[in-house]
C-alpha positions as CSV (number, residue, x, y, z in Angstrom):
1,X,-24.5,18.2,53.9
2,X,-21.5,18.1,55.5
3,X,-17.8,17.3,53.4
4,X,-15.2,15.7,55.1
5,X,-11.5,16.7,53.8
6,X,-10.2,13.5,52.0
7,X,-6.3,13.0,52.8
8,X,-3.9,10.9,51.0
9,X,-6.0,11.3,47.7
10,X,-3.8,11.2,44.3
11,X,-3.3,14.6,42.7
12,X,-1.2,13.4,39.2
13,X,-0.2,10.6,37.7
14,X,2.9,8.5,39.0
15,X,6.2,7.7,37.5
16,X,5.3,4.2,37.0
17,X,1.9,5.3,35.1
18,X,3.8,8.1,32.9
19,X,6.8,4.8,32.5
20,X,3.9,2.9,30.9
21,X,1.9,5.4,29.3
22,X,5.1,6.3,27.4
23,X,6.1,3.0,26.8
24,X,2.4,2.4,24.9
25,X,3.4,5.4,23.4
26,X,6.2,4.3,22.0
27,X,5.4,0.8,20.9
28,X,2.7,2.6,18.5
29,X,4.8,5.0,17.3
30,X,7.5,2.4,16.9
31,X,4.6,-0.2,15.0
32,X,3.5,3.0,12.8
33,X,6.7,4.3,11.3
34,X,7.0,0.6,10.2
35,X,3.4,0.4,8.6
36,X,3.9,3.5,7.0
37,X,6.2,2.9,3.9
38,X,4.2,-0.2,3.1
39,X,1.1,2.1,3.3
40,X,2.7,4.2,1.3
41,X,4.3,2.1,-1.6
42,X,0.7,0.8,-2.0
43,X,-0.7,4.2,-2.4
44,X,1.6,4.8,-5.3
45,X,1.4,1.9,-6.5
46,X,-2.3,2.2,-7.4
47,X,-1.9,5.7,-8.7
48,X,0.8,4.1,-10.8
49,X,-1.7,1.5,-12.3
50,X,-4.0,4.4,-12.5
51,X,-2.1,6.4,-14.6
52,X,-1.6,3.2,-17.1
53,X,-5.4,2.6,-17.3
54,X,-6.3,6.1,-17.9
55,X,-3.6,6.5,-21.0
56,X,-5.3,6.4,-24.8
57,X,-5.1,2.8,-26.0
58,X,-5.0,1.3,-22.7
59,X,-7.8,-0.9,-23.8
60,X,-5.4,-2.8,-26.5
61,X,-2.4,-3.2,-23.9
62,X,-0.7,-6.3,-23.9
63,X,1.6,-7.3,-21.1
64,X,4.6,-6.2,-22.4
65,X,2.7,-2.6,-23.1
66,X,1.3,-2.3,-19.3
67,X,4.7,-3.6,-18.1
68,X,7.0,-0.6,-20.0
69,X,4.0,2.0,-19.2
70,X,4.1,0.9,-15.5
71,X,7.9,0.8,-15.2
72,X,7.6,4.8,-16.5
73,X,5.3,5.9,-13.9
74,X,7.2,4.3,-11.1
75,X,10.2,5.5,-12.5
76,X,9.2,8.8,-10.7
77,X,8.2,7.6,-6.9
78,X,10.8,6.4,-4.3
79,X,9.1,2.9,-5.2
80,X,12.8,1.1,-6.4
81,X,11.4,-3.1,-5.8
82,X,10.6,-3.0,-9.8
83,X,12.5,-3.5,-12.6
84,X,11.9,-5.9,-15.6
85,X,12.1,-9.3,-13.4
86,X,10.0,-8.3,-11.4
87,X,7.4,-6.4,-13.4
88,X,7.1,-10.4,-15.8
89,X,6.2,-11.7,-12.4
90,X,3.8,-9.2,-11.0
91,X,1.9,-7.6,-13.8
92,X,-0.2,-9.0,-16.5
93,X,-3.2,-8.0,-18.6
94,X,-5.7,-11.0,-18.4
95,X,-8.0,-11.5,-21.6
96,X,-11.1,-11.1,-21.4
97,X,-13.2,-14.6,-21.0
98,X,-16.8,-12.9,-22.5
99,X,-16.3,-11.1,-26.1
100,X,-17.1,-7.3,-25.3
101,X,-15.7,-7.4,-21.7
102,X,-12.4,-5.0,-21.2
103,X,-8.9,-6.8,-20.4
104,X,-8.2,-6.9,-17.0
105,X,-4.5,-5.4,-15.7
106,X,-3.4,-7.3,-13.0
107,X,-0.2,-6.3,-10.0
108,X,0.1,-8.8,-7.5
109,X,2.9,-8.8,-5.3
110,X,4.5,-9.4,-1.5
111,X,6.7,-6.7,0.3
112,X,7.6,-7.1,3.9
113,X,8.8,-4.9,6.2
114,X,10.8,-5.3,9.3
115,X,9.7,-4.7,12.9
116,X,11.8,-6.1,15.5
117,X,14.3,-9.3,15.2
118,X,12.0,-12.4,13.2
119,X,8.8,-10.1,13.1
120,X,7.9,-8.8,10.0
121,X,4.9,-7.2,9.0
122,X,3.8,-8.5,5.2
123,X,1.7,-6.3,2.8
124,X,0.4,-8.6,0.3
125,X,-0.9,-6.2,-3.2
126,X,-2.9,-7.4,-5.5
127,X,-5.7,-4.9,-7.6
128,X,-7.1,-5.7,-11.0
129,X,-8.0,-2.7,-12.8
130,X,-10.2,-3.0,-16.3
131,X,-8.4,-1.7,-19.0
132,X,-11.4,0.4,-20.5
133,X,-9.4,3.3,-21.8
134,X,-10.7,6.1,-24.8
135,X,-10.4,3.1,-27.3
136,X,-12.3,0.8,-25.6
137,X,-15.4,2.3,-28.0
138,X,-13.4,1.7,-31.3
């Protein structure tokens, strides 16, 4: 077998191949640092709601209960879209439709997040969560 030396054969990668591979690069980077506080506020959010179905007498929450319980545990993240407003719209404890079924807590919200000019990248949360807390039993 005989090789023949190969001339004029590429040995790297080009500027114009590293210009795009770092422009790819970037444009994730760029769509993940936007993605990321969304992710984020969502993560909290549900360990906020959590928190509220896990306390003693969570089962017997009304609204207004949930609401002041939730605004306490998010009074701690970096989470600052809540307040009272807010929390009438986007959280409510639905009744139970069967006798012997828990109440239900209910967050549902929008939060957007700008990417570049008129693009916008739109969580939309909403989680139910029974409320079967220690009372549940009584």
């Amino acid at each position: 077998m005989h090789m023949r030396k190969q001339t004029g054969t590429q040995k790297g990668i080009t500027t114009i191949g590293l210009v795009l591979v770092l422009a790819v690069l970037a444009g994730v980077v760029t769509i993940v640092l936007r993605l990321f506080p969304l992710y984020n506020e969502k993560f909290q959010v549900v360990s906020v709601l959590n928190t509220v179905v896990s306390q003693p007498g969570a089962a017997k929450f009304t609204t207004k209960t949930a609401g002041k319980s939730f605004m306490r545990g998010i009074s701690i993240t970096t989470i600052d879209r809540f307040d009272d407003r807010t929390i009438k719209e986007n959280l409510v404890v639905i009744k139970p439709k069967k006798k012997g079924q828990p109440r239900i807590l209910h967050m549902h919200y929008e939060t957007r997040n700008k990417f570049f000019d008129d693009i916008y990248f739109v969580m939309v949360f909403d989680k139910k969560i029974p409320l079967s807390g220690p009372s549940a039993s009584e």
